[in-house]
Predicted model as a PDB file, atoms N, CA, C, CB and O in Angstrom, pLDDT in the B-factor column:
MODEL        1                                                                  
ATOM      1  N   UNK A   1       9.578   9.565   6.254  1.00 93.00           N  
ATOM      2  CA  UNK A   1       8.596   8.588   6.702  1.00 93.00           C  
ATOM      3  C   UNK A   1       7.215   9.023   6.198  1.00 93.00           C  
ATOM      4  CB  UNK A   1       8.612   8.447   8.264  1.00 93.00           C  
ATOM      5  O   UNK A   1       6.817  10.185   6.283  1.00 93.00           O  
ATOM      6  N   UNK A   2       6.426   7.894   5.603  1.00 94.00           N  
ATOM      7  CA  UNK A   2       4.968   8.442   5.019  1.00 94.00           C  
ATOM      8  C   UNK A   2       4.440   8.061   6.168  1.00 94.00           C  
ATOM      9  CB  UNK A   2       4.189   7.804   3.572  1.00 94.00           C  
ATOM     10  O   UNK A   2       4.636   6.953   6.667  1.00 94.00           O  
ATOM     11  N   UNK A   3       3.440   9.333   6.865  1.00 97.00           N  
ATOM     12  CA  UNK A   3       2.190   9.401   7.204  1.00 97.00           C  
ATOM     13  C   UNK A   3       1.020   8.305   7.075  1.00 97.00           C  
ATOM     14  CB  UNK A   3       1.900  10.358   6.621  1.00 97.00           C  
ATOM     15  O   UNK A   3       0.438   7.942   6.053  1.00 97.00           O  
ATOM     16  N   UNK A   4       0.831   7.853   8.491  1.00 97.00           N  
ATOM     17  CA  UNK A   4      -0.065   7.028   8.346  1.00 97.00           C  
ATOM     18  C   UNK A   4      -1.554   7.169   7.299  1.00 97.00           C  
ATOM     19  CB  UNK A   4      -0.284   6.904   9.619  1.00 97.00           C  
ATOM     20  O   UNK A   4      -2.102   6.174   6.823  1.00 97.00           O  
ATOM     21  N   UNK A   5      -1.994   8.450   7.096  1.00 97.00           N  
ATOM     22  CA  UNK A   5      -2.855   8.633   6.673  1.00 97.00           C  
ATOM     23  C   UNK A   5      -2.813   9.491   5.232  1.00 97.00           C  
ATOM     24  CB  UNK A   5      -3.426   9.006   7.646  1.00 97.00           C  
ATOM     25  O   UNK A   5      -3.536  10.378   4.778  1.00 97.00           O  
ATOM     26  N   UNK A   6      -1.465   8.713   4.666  1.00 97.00           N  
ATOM     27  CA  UNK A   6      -0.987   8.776   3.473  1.00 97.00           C  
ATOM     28  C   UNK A   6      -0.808   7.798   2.820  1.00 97.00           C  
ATOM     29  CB  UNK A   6      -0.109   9.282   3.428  1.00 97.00           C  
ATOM     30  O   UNK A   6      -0.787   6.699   3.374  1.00 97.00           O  
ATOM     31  N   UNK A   7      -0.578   7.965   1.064  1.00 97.00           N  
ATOM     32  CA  UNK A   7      -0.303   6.663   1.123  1.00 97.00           C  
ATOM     33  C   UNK A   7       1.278   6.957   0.211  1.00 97.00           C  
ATOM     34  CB  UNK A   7      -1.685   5.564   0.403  1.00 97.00           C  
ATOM     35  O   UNK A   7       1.403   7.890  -0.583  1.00 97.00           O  
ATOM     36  N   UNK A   8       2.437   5.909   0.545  1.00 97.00           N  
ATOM     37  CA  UNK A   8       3.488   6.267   0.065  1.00 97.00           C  
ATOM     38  C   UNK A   8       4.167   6.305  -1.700  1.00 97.00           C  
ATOM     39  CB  UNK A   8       4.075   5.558   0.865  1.00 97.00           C  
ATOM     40  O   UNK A   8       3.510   5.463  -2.312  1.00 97.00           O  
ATOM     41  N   UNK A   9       4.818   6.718  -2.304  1.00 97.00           N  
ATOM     42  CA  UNK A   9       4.914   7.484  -3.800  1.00 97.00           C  
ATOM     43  C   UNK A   9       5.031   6.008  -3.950  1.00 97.00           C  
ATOM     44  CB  UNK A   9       6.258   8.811  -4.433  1.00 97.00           C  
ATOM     45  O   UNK A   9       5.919   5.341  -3.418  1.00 97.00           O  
ATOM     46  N   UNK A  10       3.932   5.463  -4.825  1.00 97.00           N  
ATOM     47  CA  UNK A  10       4.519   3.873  -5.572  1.00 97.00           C  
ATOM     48  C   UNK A  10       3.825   4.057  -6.724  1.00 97.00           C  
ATOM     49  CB  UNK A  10       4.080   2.175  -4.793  1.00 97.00           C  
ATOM     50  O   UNK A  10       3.280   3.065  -7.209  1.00 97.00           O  
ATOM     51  N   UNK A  11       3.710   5.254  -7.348  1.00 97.00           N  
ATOM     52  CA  UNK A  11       3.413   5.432  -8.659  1.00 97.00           C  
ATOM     53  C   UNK A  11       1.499   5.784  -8.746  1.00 97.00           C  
ATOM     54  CB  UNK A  11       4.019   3.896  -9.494  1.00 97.00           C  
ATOM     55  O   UNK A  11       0.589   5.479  -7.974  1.00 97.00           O  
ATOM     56  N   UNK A  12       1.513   6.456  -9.907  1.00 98.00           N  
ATOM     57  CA  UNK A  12      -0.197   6.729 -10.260  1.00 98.00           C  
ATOM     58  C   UNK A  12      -1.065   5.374 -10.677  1.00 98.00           C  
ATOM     59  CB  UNK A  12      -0.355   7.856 -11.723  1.00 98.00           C  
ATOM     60  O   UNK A  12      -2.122   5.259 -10.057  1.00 98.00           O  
ATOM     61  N   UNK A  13      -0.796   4.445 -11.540  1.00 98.00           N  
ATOM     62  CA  UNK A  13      -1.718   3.539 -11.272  1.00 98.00           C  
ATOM     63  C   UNK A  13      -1.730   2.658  -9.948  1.00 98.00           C  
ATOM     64  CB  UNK A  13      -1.673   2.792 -12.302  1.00 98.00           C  
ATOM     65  O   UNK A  13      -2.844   2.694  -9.425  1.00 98.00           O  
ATOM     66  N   UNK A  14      -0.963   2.007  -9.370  1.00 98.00           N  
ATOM     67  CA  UNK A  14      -1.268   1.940  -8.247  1.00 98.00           C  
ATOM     68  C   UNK A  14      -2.127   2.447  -7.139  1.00 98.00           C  
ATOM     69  CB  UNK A  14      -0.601   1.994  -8.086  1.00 98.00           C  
ATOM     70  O   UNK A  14      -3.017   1.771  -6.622  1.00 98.00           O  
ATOM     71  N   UNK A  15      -1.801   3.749  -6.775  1.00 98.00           N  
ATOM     72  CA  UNK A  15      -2.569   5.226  -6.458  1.00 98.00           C  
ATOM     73  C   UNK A  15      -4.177   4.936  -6.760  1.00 98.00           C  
ATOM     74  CB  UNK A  15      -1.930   6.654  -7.628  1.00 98.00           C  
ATOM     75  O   UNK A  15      -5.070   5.054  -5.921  1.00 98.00           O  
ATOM     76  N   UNK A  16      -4.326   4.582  -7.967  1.00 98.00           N  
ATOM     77  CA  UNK A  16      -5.706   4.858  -8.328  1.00 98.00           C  
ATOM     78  C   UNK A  16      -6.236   3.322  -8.008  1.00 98.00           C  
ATOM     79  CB  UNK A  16      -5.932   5.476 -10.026  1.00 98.00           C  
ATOM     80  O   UNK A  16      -7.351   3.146  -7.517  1.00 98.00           O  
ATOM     81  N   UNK A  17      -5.186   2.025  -8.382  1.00 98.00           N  
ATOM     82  CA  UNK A  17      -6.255   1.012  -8.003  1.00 98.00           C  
ATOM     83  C   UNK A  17      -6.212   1.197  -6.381  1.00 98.00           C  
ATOM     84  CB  UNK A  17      -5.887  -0.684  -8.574  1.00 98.00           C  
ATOM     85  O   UNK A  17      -7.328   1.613  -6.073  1.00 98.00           O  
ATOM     86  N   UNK A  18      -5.484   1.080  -5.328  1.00 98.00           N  
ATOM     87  CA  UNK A  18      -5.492   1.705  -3.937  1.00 98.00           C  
ATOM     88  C   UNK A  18      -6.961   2.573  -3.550  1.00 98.00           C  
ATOM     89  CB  UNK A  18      -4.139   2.779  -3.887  1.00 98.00           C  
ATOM     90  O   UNK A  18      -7.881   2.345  -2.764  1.00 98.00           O  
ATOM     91  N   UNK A  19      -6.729   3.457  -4.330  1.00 98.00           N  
ATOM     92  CA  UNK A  19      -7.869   4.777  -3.751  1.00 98.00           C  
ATOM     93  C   UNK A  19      -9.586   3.689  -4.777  1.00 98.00           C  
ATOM     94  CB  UNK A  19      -7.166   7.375  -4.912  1.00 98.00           C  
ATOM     95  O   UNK A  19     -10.525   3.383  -4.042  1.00 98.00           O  
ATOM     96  N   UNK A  20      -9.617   3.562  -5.279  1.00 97.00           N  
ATOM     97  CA  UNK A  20     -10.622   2.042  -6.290  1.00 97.00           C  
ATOM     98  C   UNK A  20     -10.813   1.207  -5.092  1.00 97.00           C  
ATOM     99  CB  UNK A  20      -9.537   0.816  -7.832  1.00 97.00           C  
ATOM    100  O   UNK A  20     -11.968   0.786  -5.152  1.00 97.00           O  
ATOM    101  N   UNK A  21     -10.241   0.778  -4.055  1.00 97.00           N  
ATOM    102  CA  UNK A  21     -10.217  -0.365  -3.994  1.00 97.00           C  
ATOM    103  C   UNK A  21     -10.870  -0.100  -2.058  1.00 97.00           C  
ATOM    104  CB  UNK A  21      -8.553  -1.106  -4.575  1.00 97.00           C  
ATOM    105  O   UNK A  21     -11.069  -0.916  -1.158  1.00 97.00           O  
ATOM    106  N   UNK A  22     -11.050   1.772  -2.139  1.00 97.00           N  
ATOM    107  CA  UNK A  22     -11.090   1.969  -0.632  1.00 97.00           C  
ATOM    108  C   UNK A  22      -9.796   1.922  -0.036  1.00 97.00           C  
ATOM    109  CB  UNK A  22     -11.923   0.956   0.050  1.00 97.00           C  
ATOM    110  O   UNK A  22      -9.896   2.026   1.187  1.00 97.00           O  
ATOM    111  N   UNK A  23      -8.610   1.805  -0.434  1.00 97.00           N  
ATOM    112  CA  UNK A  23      -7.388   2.211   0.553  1.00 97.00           C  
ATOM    113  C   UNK A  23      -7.085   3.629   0.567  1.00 97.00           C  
ATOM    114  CB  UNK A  23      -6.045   1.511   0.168  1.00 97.00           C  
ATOM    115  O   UNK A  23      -6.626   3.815  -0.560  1.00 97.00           O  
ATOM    116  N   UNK A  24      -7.072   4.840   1.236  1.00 96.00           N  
ATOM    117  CA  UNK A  24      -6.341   6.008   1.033  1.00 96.00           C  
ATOM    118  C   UNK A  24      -5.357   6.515   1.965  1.00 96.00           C  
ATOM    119  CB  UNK A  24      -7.152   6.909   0.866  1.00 96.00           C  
ATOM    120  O   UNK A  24      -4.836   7.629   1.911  1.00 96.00           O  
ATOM    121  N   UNK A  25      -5.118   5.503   2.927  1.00 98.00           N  
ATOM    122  CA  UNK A  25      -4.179   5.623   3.252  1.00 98.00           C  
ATOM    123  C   UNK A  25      -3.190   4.437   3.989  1.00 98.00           C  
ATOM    124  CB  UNK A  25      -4.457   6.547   3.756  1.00 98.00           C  
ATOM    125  O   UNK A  25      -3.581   3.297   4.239  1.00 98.00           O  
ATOM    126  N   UNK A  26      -1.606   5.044   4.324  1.00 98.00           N  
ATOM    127  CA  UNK A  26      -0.720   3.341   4.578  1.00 98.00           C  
ATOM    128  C   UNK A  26      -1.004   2.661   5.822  1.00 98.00           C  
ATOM    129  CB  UNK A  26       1.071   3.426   4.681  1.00 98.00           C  
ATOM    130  O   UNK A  26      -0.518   1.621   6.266  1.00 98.00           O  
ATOM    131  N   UNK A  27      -2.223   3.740   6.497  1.00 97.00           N  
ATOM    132  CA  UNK A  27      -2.670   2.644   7.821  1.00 97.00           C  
ATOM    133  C   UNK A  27      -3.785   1.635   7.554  1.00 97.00           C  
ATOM    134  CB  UNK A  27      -3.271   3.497   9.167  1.00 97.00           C  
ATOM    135  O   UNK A  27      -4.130   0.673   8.240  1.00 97.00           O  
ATOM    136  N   UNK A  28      -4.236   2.057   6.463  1.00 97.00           N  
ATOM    137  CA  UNK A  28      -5.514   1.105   6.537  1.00 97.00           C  
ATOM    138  C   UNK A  28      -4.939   0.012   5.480  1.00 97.00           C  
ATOM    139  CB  UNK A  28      -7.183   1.918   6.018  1.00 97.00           C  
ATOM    140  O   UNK A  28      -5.673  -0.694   4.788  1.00 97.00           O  
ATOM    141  N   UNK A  29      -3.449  -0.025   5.456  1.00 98.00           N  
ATOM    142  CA  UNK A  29      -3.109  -1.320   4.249  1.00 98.00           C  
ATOM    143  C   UNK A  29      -2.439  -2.281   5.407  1.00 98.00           C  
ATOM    144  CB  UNK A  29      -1.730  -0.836   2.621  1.00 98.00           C  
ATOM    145  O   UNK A  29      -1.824  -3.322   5.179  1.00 98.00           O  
ATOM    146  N   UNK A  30      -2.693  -1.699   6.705  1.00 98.00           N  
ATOM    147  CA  UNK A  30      -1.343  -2.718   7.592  1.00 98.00           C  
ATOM    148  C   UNK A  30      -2.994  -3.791   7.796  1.00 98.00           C  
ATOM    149  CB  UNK A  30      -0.117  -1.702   9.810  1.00 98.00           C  
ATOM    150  O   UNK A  30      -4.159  -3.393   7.824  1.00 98.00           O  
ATOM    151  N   UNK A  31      -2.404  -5.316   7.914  1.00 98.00           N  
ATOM    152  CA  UNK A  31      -3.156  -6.499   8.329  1.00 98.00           C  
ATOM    153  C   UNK A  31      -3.953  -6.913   6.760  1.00 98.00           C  
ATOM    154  CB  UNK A  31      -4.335  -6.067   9.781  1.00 98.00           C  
ATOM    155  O   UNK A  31      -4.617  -7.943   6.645  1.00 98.00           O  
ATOM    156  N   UNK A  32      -3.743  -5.893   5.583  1.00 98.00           N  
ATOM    157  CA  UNK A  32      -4.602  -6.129   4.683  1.00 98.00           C  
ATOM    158  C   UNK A  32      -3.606  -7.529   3.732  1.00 98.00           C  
ATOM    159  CB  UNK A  32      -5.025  -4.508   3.848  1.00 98.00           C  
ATOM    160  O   UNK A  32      -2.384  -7.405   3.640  1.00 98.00           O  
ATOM    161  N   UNK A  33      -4.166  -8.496   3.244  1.00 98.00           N  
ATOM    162  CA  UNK A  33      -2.996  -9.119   3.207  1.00 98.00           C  
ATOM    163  C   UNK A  33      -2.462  -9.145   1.601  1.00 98.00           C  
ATOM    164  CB  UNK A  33      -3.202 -10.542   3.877  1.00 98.00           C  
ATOM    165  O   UNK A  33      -3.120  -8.704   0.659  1.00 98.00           O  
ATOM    166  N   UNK A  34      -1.296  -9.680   1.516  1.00 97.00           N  
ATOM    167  CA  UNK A  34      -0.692  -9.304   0.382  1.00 97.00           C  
ATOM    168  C   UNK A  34      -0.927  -9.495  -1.110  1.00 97.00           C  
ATOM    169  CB  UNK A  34       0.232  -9.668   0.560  1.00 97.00           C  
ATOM    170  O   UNK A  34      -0.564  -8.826  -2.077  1.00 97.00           O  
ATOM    171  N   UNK A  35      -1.756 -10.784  -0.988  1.00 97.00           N  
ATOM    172  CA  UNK A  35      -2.078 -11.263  -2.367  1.00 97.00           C  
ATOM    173  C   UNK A  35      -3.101 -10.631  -2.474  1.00 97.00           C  
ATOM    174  CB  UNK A  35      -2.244 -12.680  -2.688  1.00 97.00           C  
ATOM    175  O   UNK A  35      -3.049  -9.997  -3.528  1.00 97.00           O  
ATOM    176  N   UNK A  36      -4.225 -10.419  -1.827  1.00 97.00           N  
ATOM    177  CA  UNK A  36      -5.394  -8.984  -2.126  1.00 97.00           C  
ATOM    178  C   UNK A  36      -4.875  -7.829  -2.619  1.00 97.00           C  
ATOM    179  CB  UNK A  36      -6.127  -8.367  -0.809  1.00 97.00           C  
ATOM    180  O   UNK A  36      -5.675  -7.374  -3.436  1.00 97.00           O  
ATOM    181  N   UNK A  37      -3.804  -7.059  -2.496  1.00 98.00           N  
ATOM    182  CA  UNK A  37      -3.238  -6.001  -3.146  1.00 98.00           C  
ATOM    183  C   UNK A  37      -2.460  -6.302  -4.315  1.00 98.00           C  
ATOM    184  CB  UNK A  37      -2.504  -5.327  -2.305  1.00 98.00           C  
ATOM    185  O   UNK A  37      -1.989  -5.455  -5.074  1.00 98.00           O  
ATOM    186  N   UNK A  38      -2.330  -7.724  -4.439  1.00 98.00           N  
ATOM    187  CA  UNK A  38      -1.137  -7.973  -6.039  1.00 98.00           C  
ATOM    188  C   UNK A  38      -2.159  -8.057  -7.019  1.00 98.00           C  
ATOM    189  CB  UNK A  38       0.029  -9.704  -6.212  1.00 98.00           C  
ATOM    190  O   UNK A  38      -2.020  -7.742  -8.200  1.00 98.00           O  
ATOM    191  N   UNK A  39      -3.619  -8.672  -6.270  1.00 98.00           N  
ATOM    192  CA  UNK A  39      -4.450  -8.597  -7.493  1.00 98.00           C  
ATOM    193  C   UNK A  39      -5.003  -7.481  -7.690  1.00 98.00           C  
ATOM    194  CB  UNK A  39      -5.410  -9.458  -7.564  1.00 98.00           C  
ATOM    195  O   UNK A  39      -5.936  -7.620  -8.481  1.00 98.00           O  
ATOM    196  N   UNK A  40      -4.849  -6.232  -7.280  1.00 98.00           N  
ATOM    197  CA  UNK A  40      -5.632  -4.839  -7.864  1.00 98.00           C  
ATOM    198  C   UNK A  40      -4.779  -4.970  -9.523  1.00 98.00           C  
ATOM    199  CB  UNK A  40      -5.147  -2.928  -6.665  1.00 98.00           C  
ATOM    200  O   UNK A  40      -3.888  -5.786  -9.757  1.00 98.00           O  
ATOM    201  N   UNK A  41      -5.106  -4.360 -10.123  1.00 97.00           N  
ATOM    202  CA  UNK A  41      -4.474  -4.056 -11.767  1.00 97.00           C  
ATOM    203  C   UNK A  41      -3.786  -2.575 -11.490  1.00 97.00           C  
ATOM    204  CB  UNK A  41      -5.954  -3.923 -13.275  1.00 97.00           C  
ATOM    205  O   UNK A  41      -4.338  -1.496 -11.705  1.00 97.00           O  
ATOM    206  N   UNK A  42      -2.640  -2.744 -11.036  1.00 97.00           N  
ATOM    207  CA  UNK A  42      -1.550  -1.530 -11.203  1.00 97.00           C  
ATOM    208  C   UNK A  42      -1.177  -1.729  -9.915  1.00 97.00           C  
ATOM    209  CB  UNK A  42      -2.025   0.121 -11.603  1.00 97.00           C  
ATOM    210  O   UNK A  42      -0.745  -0.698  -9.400  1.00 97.00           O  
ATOM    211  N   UNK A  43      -1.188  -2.835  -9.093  1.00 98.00           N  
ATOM    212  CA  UNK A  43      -0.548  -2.633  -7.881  1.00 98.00           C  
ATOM    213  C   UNK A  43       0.571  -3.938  -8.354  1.00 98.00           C  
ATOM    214  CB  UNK A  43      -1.655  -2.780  -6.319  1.00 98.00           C  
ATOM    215  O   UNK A  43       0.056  -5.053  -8.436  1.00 98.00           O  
ATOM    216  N   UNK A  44       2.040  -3.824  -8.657  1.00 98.00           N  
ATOM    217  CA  UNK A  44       2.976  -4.683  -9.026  1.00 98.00           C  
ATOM    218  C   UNK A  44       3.709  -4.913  -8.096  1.00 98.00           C  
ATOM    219  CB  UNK A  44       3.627  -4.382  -9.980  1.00 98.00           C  
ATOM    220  O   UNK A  44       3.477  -4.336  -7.033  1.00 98.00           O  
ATOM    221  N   UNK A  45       4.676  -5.706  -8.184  1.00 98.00           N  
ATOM    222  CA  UNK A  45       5.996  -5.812  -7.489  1.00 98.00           C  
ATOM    223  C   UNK A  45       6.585  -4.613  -6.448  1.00 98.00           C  
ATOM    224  CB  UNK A  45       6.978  -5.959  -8.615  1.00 98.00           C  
ATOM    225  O   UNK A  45       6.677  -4.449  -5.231  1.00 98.00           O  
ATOM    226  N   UNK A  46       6.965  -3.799  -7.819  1.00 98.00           N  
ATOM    227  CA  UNK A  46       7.392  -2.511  -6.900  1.00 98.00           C  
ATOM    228  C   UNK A  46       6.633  -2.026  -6.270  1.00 98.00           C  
ATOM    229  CB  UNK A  46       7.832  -1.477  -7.409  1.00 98.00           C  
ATOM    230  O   UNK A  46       7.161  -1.594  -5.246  1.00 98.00           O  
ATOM    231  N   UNK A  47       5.038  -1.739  -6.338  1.00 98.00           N  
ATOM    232  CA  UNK A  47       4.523  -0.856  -5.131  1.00 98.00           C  
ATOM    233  C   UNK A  47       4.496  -1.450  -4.055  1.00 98.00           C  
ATOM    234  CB  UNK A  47       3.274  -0.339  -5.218  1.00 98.00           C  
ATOM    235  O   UNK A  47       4.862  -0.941  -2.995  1.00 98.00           O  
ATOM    236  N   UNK A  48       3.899  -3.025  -4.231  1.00 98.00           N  
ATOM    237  CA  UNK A  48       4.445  -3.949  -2.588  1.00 98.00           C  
ATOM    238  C   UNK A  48       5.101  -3.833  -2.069  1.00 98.00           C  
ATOM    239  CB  UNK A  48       4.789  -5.000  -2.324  1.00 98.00           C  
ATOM    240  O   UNK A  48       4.918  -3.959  -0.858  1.00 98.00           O  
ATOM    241  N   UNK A  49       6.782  -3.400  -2.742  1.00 98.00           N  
ATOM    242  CA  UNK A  49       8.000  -3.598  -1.390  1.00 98.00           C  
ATOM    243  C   UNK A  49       7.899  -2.110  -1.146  1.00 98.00           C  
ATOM    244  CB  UNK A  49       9.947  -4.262  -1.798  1.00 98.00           C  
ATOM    245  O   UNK A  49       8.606  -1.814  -0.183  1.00 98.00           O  
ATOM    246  N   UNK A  50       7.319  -1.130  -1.632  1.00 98.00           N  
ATOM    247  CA  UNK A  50       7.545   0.305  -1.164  1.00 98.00           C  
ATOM    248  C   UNK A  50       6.108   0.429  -0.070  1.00 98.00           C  
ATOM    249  CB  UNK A  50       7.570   1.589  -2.708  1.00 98.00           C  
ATOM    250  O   UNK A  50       5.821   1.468   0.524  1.00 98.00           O  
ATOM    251  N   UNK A  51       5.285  -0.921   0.030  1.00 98.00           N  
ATOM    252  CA  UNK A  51       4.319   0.025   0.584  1.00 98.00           C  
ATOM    253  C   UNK A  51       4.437  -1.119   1.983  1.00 98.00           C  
ATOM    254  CB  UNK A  51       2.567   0.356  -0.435  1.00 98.00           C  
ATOM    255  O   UNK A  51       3.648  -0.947   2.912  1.00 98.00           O  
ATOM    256  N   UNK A  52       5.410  -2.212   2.052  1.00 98.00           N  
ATOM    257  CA  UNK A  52       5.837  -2.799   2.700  1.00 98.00           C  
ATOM    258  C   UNK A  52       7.400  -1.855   3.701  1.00 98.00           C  
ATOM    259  CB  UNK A  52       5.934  -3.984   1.758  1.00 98.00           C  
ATOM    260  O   UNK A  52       7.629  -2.180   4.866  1.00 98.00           O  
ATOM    261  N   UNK A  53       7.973  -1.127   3.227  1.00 98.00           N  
ATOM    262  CA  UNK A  53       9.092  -0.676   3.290  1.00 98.00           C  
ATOM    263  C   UNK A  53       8.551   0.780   4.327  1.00 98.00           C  
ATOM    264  CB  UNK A  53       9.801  -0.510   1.672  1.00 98.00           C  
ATOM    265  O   UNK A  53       9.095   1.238   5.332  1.00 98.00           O  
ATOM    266  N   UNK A  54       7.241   1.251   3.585  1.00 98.00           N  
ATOM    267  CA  UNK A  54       6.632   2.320   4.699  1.00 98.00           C  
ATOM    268  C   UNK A  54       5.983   1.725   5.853  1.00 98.00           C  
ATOM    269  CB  UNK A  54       5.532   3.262   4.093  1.00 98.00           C  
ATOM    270  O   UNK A  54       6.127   2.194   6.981  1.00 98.00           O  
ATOM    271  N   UNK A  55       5.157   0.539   5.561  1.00 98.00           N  
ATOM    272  CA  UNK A  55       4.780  -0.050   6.878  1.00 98.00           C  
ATOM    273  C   UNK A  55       5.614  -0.213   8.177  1.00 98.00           C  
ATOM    274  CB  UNK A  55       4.436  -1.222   6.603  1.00 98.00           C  
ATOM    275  O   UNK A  55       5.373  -0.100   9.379  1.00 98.00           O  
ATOM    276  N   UNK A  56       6.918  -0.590   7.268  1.00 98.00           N  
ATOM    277  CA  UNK A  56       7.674  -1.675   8.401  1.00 98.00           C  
ATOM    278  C   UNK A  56       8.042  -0.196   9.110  1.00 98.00           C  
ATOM    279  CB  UNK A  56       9.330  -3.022   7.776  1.00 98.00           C  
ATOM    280  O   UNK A  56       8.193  -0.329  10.325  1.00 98.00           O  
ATOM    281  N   UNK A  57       8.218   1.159   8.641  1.00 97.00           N  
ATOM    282  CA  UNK A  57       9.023   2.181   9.629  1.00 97.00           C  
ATOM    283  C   UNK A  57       7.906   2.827  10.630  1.00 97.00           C  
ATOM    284  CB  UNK A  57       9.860   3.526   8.680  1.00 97.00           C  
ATOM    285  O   UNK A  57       7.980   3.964  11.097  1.00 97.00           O  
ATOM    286  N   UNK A  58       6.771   1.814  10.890  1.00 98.00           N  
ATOM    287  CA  UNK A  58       5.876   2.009  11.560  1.00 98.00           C  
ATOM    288  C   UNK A  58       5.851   1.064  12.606  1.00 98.00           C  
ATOM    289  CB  UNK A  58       4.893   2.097  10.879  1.00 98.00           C  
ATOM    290  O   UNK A  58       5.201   1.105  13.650  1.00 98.00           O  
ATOM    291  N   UNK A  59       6.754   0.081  12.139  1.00 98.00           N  
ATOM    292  CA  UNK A  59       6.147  -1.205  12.819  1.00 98.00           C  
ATOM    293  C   UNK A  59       4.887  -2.060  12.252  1.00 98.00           C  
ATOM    294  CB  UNK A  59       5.720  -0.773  14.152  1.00 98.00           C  
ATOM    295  O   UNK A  59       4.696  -3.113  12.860  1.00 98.00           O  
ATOM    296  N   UNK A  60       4.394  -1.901  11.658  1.00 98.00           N  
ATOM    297  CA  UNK A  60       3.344  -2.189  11.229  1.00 98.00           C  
ATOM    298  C   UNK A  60       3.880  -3.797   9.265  1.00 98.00           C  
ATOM    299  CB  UNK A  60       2.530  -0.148  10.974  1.00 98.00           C  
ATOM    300  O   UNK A  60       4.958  -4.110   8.759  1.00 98.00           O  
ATOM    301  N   UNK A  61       2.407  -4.224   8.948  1.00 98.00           N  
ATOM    302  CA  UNK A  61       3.090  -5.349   8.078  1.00 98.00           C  
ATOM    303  C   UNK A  61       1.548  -5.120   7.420  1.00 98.00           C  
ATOM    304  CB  UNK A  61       3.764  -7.157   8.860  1.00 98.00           C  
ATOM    305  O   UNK A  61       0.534  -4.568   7.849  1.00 98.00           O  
ATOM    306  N   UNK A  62       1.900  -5.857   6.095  1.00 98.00           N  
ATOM    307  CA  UNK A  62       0.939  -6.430   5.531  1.00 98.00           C  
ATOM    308  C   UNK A  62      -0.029  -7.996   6.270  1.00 98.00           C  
ATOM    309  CB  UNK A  62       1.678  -6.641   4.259  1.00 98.00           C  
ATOM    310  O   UNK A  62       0.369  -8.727   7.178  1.00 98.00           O  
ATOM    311  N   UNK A  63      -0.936  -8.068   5.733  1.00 95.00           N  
ATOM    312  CA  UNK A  63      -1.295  -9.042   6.553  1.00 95.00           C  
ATOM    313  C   UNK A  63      -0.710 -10.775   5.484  1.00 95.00           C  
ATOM    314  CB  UNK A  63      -3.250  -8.713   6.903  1.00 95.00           C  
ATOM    315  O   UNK A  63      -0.900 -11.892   5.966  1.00 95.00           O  
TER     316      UNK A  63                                                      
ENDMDL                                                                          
END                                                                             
């Protein structure tokens, strides 16, 4: 389980638009909503369902 105040392995560009964008960690992505994170440049498909997939073992969602 990733740490709320982590953010979970969905690759280095992602990582960097995330940490760019003020996210550094998977609590401050819950309520943030989804199409705001598809448009960073390196946040794709796959990092959504992995950073959706750490939320949900929180309880927690995208917004």
């Amino acid at each position: 389980m990733t740490p709320l105040d982590e953010l979970p392995r969905i690759g280095a560009p992602a990582t960097r638009a995330l940490h760019g964008a003020g996210h550094t960690g998977l609590g401050q992505l819950a309520g943030v909503p989804r199409t705001e994170l598809a448009a960073l440049h390196g946040v794709g498909p796959k990092a959504l369902r992995l950073i959706e997939e750490a939320l949900a073992e929180h309880g927690l969602r995208l917004g």
